[in-house]
Structures are given as C-alpha cells and as structure tokens.
SETIMAR-927129 format. One record per atom (N, C-alpha, C): residue number from 1; atom name; residue in three letters; chain; z, x, y. Coordinates in Angstrom, 3 decimals, m for minus. Atoms other than C-alpha are relative to their C-alpha. Layout:
% residues N
PT     i   at    aa   ch         zz         xx         yy
PT   NUM   CA   ALA    A          Z          X          Y
...
***
This chain:
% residues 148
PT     i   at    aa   ch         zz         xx         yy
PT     1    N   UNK    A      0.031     m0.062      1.446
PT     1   CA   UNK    A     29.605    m54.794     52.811
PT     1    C   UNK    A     m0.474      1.399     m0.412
PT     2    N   UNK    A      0.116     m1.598      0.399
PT     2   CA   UNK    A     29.665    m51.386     51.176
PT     2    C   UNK    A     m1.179     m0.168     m0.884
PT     3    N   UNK    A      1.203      0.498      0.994
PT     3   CA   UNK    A     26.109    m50.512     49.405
PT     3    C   UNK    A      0.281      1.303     m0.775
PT     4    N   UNK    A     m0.259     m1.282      1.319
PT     4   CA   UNK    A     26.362    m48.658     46.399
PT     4    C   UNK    A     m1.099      0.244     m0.973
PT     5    N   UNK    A      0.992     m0.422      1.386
PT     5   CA   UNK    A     23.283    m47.061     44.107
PT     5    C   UNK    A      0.548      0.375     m0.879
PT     6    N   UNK    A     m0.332     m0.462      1.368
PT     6   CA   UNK    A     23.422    m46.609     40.628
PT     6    C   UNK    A     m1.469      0.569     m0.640
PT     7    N   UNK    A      1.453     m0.956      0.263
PT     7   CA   UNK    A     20.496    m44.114     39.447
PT     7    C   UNK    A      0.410      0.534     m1.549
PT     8    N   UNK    A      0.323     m0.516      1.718
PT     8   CA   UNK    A     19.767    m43.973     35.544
PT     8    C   UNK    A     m0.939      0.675     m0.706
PT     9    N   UNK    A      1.092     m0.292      0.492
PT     9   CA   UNK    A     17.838    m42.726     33.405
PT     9    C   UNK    A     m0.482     m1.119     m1.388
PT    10    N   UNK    A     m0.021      0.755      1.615
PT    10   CA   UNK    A     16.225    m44.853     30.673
PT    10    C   UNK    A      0.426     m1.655      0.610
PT    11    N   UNK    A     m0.602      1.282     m0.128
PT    11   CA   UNK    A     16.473    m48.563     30.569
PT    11    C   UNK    A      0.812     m0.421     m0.892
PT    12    N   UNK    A     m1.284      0.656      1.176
PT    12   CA   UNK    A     19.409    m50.327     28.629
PT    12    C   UNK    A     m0.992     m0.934     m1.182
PT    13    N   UNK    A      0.886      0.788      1.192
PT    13   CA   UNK    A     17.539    m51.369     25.374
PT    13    C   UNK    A      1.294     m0.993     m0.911
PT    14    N   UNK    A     m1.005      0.924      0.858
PT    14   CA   UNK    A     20.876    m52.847     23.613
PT    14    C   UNK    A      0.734     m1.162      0.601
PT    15    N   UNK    A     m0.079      0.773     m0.660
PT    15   CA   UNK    A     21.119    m56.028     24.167
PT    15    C   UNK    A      1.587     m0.920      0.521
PT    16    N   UNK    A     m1.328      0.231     m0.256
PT    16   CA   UNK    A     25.280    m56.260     24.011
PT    16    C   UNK    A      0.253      0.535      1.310
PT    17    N   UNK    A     m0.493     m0.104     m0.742
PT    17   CA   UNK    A     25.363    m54.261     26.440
PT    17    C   UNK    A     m0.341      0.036      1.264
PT    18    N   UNK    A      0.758      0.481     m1.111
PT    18   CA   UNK    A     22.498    m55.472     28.878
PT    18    C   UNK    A      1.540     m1.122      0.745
PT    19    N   UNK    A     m1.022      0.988     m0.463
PT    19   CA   UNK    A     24.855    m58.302     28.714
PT    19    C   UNK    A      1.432      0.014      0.686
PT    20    N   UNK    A     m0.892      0.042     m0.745
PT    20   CA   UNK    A     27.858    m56.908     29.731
PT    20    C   UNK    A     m0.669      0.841      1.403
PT    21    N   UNK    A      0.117     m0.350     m1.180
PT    21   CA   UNK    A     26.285    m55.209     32.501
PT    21    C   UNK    A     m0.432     m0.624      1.539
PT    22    N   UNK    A      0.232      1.498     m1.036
PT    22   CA   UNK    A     24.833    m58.670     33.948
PT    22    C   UNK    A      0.972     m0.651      0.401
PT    23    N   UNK    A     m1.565      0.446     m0.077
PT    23   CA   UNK    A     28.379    m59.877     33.598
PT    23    C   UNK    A      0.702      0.113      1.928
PT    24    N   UNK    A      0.157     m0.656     m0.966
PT    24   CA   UNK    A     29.402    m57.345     35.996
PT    24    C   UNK    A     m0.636     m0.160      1.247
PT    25    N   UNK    A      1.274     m0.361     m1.119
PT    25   CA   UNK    A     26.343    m56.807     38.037
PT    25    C   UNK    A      0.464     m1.940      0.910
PT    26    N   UNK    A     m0.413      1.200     m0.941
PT    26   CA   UNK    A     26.955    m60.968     39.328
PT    26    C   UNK    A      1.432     m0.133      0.127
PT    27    N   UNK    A     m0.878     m0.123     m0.714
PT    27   CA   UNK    A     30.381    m60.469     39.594
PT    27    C   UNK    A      0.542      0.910      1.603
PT    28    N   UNK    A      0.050     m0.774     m1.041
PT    28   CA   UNK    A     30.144    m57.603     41.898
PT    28    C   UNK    A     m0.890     m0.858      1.380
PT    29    N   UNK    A      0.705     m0.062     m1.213
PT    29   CA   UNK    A     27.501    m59.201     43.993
PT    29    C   UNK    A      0.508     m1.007      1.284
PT    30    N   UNK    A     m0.243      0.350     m1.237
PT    30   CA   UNK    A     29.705    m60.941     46.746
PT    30    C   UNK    A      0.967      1.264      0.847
PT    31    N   UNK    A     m0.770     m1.242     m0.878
PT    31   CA   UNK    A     31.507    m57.740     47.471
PT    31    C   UNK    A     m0.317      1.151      0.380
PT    32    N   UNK    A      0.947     m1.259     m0.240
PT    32   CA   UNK    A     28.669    m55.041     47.251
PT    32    C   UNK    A     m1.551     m0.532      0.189
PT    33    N   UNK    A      1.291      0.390     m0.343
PT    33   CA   UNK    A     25.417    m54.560     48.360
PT    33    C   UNK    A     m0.620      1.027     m1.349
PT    34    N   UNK    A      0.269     m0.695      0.751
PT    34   CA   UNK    A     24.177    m53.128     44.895
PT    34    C   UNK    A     m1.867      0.243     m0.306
PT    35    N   UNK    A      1.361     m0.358      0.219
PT    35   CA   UNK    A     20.844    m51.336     44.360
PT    35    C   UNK    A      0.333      0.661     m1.137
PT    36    N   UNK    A      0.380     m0.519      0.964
PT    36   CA   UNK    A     19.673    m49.986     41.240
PT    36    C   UNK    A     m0.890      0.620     m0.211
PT    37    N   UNK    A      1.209     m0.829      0.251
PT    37   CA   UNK    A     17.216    m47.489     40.331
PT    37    C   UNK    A     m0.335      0.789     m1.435
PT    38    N   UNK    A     m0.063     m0.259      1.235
PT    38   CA   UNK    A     16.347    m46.769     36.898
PT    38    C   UNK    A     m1.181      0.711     m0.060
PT    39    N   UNK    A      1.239     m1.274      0.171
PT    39   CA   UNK    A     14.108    m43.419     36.222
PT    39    C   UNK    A     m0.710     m0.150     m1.290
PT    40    N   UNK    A      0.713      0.493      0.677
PT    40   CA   UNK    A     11.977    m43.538     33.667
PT    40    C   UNK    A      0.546      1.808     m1.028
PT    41    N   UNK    A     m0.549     m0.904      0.873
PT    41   CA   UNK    A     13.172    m41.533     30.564
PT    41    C   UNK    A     m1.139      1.262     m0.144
PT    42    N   UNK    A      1.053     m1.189      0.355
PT    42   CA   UNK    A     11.253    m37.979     29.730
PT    42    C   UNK    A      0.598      1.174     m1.205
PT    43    N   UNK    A     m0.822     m1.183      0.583
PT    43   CA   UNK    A     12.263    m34.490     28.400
PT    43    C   UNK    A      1.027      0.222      0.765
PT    44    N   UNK    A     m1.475     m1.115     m0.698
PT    44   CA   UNK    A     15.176    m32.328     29.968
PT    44    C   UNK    A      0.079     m0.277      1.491
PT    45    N   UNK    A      0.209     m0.012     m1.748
PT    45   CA   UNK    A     13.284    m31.303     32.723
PT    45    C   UNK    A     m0.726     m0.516      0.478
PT    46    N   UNK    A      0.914      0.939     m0.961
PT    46   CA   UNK    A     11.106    m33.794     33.860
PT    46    C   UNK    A      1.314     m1.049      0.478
PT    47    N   UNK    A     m1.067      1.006     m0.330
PT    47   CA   UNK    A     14.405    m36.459     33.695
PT    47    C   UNK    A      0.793      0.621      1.546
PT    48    N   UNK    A     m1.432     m0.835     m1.030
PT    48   CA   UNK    A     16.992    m33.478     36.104
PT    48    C   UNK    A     m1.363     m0.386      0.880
PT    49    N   UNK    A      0.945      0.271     m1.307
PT    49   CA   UNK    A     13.285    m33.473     38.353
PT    49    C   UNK    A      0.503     m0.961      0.448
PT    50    N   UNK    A      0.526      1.171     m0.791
PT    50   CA   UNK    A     12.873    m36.725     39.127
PT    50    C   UNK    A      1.733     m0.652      0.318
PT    51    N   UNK    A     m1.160      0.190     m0.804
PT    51   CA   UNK    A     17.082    m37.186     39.702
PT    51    C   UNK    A      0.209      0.862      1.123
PT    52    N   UNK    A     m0.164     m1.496     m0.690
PT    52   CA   UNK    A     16.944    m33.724     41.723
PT    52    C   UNK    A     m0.859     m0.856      1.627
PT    53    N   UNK    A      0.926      0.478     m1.146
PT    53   CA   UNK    A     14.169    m35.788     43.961
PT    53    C   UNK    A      0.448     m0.917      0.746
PT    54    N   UNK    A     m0.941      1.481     m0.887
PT    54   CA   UNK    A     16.110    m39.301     44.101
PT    54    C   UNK    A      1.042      0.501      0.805
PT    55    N   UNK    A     m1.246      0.004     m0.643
PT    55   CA   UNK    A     19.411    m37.731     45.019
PT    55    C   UNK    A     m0.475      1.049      1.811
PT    56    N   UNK    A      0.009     m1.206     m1.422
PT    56   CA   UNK    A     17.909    m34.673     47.859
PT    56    C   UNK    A     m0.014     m0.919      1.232
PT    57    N   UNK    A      0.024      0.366     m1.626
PT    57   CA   UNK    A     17.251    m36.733     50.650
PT    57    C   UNK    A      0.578     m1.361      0.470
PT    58    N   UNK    A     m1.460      0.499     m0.111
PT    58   CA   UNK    A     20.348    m38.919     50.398
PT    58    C   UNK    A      0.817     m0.110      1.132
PT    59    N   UNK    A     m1.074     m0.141     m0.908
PT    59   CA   UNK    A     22.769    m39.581     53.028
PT    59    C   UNK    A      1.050     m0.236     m0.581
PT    60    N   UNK    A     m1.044      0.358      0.187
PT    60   CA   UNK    A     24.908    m41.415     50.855
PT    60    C   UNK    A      1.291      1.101     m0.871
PT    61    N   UNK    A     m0.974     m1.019      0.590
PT    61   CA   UNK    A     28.057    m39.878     49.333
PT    61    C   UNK    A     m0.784      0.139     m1.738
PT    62    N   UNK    A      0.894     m0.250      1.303
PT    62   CA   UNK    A     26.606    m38.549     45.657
PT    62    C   UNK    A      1.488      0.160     m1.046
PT    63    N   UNK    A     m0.384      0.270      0.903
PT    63   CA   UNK    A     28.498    m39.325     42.740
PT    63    C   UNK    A     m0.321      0.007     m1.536
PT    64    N   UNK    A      1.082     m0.252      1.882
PT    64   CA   UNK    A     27.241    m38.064     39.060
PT    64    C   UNK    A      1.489     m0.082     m0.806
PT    65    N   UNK    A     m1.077     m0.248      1.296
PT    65   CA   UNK    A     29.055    m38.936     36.040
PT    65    C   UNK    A     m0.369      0.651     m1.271
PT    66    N   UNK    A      0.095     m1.103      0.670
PT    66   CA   UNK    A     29.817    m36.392     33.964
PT    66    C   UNK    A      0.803      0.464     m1.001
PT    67    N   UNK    A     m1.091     m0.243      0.722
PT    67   CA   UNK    A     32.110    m35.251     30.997
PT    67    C   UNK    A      0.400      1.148      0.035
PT    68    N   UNK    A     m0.179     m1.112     m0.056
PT    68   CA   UNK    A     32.719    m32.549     32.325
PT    68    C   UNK    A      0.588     m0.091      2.093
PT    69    N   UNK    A      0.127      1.025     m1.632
PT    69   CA   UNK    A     33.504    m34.867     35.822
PT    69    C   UNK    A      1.771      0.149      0.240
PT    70    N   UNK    A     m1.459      0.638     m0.054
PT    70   CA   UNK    A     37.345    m35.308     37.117
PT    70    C   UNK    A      0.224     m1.475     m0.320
PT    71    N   UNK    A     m0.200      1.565      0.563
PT    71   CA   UNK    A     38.891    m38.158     35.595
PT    71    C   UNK    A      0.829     m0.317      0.930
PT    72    N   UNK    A     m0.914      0.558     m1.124
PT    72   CA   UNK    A     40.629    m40.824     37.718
PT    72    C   UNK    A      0.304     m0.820     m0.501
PT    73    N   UNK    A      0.071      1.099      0.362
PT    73   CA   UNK    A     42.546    m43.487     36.840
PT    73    C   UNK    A     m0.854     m1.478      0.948
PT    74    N   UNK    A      0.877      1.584     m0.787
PT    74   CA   UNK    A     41.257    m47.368     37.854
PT    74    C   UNK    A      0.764     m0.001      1.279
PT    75    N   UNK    A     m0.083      0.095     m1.291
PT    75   CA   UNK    A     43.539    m47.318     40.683
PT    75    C   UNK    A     m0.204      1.080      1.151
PT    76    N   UNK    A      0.404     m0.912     m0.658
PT    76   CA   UNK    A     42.800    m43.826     42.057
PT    76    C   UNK    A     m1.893     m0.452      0.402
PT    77    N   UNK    A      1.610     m0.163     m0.325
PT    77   CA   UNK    A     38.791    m44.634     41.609
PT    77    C   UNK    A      0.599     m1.540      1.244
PT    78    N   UNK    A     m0.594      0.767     m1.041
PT    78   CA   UNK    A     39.967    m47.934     43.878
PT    78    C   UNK    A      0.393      0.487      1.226
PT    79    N   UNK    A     m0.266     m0.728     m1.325
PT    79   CA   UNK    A     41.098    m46.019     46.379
PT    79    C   UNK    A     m0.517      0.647      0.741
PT    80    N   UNK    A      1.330     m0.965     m0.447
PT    80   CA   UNK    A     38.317    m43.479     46.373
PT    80    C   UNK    A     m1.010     m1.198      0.719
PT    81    N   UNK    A      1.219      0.699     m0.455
PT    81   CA   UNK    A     35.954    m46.327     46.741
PT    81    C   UNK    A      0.023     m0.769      1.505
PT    82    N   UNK    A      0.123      0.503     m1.270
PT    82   CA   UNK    A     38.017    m47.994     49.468
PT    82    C   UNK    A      0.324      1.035      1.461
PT    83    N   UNK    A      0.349     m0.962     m1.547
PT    83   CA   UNK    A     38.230    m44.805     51.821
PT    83    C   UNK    A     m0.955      0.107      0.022
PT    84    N   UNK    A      1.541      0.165     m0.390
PT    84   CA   UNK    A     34.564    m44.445     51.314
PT    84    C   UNK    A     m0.356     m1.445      0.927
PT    85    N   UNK    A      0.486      1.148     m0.576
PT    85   CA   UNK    A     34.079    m48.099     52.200
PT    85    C   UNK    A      0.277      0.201      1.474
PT    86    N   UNK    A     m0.762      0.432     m1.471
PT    86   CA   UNK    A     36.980    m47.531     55.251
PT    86    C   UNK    A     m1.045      1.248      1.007
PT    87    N   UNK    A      0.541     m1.226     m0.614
PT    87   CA   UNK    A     34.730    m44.139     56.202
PT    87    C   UNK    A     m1.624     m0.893      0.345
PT    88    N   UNK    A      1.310     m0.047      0.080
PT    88   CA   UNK    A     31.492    m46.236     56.197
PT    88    C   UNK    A     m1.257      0.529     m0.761
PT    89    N   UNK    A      0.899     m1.251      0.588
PT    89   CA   UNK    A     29.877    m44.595     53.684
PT    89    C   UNK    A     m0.284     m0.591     m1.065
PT    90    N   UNK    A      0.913      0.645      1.196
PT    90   CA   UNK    A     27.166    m45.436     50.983
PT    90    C   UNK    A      0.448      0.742     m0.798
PT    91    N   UNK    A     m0.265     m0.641      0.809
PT    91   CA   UNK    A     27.700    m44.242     47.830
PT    91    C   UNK    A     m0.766     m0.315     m1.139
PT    92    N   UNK    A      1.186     m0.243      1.139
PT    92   CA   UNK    A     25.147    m43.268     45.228
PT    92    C   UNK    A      0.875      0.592     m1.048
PT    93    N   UNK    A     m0.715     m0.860      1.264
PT    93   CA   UNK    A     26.434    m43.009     41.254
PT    93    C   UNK    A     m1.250      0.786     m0.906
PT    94    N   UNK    A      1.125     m0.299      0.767
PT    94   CA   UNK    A     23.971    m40.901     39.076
PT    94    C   UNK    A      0.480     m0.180     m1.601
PT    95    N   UNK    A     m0.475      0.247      1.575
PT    95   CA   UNK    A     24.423    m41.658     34.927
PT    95    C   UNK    A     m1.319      0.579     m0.051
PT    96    N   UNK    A      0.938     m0.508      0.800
PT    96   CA   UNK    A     22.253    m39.021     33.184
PT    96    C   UNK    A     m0.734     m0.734     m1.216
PT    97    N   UNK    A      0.300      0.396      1.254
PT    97   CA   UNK    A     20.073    m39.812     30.087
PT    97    C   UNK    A      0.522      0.489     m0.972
PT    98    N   UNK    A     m0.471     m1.234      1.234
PT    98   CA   UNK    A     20.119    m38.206     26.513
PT    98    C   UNK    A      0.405      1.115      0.647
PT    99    N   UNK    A     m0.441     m1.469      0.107
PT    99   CA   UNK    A     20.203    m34.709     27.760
PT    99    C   UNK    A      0.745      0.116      1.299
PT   100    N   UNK    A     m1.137     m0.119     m0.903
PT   100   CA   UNK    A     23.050    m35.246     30.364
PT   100    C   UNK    A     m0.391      0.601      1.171
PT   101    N   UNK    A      0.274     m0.639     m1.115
PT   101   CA   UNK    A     22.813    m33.664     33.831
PT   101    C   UNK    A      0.248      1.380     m0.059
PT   102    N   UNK    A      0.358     m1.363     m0.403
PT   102   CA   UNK    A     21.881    m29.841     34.793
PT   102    C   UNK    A      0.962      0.227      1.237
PT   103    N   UNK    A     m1.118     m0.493     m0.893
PT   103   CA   UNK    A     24.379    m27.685     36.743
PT   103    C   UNK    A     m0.647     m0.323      1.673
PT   104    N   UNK    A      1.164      0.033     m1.414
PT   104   CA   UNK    A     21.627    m27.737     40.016
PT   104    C   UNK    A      0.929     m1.657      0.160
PT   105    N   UNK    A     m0.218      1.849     m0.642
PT   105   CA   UNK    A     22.613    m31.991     39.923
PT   105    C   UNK    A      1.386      0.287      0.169
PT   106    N   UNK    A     m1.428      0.212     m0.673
PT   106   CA   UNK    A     26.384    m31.181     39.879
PT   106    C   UNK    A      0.557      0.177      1.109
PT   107    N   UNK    A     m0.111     m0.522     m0.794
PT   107   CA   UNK    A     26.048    m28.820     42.099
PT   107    C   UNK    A     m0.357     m0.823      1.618
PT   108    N   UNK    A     m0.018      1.057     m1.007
PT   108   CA   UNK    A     24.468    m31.716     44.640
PT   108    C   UNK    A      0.592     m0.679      0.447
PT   109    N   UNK    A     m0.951      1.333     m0.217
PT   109   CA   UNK    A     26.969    m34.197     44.218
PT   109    C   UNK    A      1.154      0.390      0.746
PT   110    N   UNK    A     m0.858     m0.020     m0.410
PT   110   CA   UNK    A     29.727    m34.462     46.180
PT   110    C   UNK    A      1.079     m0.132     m0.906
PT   111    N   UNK    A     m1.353     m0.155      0.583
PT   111   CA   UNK    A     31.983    m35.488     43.685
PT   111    C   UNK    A     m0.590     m0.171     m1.791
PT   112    N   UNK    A      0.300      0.170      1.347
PT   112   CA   UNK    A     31.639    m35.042     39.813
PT   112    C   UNK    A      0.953     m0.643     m0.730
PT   113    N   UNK    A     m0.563      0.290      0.520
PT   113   CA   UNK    A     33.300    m37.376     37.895
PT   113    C   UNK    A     m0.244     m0.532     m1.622
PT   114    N   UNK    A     m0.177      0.114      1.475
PT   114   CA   UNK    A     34.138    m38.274     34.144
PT   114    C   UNK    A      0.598     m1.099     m0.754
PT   115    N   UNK    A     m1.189      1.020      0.521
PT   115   CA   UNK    A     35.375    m40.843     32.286
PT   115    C   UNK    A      0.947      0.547     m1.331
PT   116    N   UNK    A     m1.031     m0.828      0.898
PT   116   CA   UNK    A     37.173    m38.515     29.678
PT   116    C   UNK    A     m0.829      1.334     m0.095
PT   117    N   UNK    A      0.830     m1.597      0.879
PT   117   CA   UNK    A     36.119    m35.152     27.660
PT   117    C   UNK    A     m1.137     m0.694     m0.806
PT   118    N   UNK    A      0.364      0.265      0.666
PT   118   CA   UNK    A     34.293    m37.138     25.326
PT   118    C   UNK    A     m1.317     m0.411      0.519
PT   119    N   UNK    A      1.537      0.488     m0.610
PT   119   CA   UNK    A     30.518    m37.705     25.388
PT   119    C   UNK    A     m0.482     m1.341     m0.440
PT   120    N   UNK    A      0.102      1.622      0.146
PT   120   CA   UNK    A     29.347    m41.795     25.759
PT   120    C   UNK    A     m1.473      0.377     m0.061
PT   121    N   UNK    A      1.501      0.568     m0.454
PT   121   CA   UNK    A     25.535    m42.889     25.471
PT   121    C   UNK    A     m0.250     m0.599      1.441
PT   122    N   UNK    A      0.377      0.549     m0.816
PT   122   CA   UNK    A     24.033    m43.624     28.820
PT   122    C   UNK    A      0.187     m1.562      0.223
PT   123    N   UNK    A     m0.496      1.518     m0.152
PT   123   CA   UNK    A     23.964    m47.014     28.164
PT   123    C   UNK    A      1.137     m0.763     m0.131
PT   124    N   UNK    A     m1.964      0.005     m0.081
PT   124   CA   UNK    A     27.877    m47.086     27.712
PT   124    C   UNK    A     m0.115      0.486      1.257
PT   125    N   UNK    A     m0.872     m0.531     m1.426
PT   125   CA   UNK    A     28.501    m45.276     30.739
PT   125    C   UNK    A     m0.791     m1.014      0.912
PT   126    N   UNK    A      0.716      1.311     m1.031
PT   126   CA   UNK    A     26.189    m48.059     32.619
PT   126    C   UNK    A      1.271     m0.820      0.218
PT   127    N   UNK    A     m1.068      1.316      0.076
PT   127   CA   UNK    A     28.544    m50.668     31.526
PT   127    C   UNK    A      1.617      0.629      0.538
PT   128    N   UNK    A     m1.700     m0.041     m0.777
PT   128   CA   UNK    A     31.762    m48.757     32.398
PT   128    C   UNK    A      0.263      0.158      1.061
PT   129    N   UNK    A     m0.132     m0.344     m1.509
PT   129   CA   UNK    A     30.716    m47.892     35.570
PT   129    C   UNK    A      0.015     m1.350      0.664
PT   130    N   UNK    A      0.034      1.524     m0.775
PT   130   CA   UNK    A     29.768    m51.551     36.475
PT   130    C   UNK    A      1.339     m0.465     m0.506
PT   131    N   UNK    A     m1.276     m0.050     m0.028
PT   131   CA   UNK    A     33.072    m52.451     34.906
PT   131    C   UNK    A      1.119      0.467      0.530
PT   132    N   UNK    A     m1.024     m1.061     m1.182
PT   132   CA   UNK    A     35.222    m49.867     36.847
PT   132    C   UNK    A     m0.156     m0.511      1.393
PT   133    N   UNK    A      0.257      0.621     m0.776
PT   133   CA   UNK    A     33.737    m51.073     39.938
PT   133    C   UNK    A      0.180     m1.314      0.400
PT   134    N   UNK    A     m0.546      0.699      0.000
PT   134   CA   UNK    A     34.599    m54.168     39.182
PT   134    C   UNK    A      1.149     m0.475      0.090
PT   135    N   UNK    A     m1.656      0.134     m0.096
PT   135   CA   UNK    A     38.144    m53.622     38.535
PT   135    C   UNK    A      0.382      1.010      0.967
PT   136    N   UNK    A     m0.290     m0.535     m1.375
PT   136   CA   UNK    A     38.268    m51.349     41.564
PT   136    C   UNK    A     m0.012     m1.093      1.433
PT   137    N   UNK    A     m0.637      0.968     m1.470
PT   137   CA   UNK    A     37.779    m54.102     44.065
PT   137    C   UNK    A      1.010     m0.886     m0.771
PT   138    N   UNK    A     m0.504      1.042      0.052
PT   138   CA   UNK    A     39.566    m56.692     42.284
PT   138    C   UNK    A      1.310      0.945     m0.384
PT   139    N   UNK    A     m1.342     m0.651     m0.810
PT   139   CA   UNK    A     42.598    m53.974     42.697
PT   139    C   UNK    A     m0.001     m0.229      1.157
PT   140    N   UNK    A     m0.051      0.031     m1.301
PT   140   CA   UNK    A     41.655    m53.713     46.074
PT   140    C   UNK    A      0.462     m1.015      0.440
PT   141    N   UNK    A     m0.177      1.472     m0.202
PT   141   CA   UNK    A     41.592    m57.440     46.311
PT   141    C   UNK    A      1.195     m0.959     m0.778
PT   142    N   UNK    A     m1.392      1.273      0.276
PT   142   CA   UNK    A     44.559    m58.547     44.497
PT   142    C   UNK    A     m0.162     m0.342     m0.788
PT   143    N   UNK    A      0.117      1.177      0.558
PT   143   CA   UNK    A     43.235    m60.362     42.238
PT   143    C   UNK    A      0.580     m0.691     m1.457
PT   144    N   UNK    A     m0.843      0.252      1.924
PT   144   CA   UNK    A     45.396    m59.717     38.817
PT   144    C   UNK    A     m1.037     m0.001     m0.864
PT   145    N   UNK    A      0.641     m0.134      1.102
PT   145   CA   UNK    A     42.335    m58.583     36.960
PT   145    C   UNK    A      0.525      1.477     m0.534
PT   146    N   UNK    A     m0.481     m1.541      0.659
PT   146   CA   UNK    A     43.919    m55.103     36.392
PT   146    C   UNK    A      1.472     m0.068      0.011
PT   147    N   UNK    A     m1.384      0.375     m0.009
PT   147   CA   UNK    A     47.537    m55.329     35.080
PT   147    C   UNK    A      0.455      1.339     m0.609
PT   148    N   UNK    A      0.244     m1.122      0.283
PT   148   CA   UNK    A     49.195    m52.401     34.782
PT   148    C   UNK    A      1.803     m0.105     m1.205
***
C-alpha cells in the first residue's frame, strides 16, 4: 500500500469543507496508507521554517502545490501516482498557508505542481488534493468515478 503525506499549514476551520475532506480522507483509506501533518499557522517565515524542517530529511518523493506548479490533468496525475506507487516510492504533498511557499521549498521538491494559474485558499487546495487522489486511483482502478 502506497503511503502518502499531506503537510499543511493551518487547520481547516470551514466546516464545508472539513467535510468534504473526511469524505475523501475514508474513501481513500483502503488504498493508501495516509498520514497527515498539519503545521501550525505563523508569519511568512516561521510557516516556510517549520515546512523547510518537515520536508529536509525526507526520503519520500516531495510534492508542493503551487500556482505556479505544472498542471496535469486527472489522468496524467493517475499515472504519476501509479509509477511512483510501481517505483516504491512514498510521496509527500506540501499545501502552503496564507503566504504560499518560498522559492528555497520549490526548490526542494521534486516536483512542483499546480492546479491552474489561479490562486485557491489552503483550505480549498486540501480538499482538491484529497479529491484528485481520489479520482486518481479510482482511474487506476476502473471504477467509473472519472468519466471523461
């Protein structure tokens, strides 16, 4: 089972979209081994610190989303996720807070990705990532939740 972190900043205070992320979060959990790590909100640079600290001593593949990230469609990120899986390989996503991620964190990640040009609230990009993930295996898997 592939384990995948998701490293935030800030906890999800709105409660629509706690909910869709619980949705999610128990749908995913017979096909991932999901950890979560939620940083504790600050200024600028105390927030990039304390991601700069979680992500350094990492093995797993590093993943920051970014609007400024390559965009993929749902079945390309599907694909990404299942050569990682077929490579063995963990994969850590980072979702910045308010003041978005510092060039130093892009510069860490292995892969920077985006879900458009446009800038979302943290707590949106929570939910689309657990959503995406969702409809990335159940491409993988067949299952006719993504119709194209």
């Amino acid at each position: 089972m592939q384990k995948i972190t998701i490293i935030s900043v800030g906890k999800v205070k709105t409660s629509w979209i706690n909910e869709g992320i619980e949705l999610y979060r128990s749908r995913l959990r017979s096909d991932i081994k999901l950890e979560e790590r939620v940083l504790e909100a600050g200024n600028e640079k105390e927030e990039h610190a304390k991601i700069l600290k979680t992500i350094e001593s990492s093995h797993d593949v590093i993943v920051v989303l970014d609007e400024q990230g390559k965009e993929m469609s749902s079945k390309g990120f599907s694909a990404f996720l299942s050569q990682k899986k077929d490579e063995g390989s963990s994969m850590t996503f980072v979702i910045g807070g308010a003041y978005g991620l510092s060039d130093e964190i892009r510069k860490k990640a292995d892969v920077v990705m985006g879900f458009g040009p446009m800038t979302f609230p943290h707590e949106m990009a929570q939910l689309m990532l657990f959503e995406q993930l969702f409809r990335a295996i159940a491409i993988r898997k067949g299952t006719g939740y993504h119709h194209e």
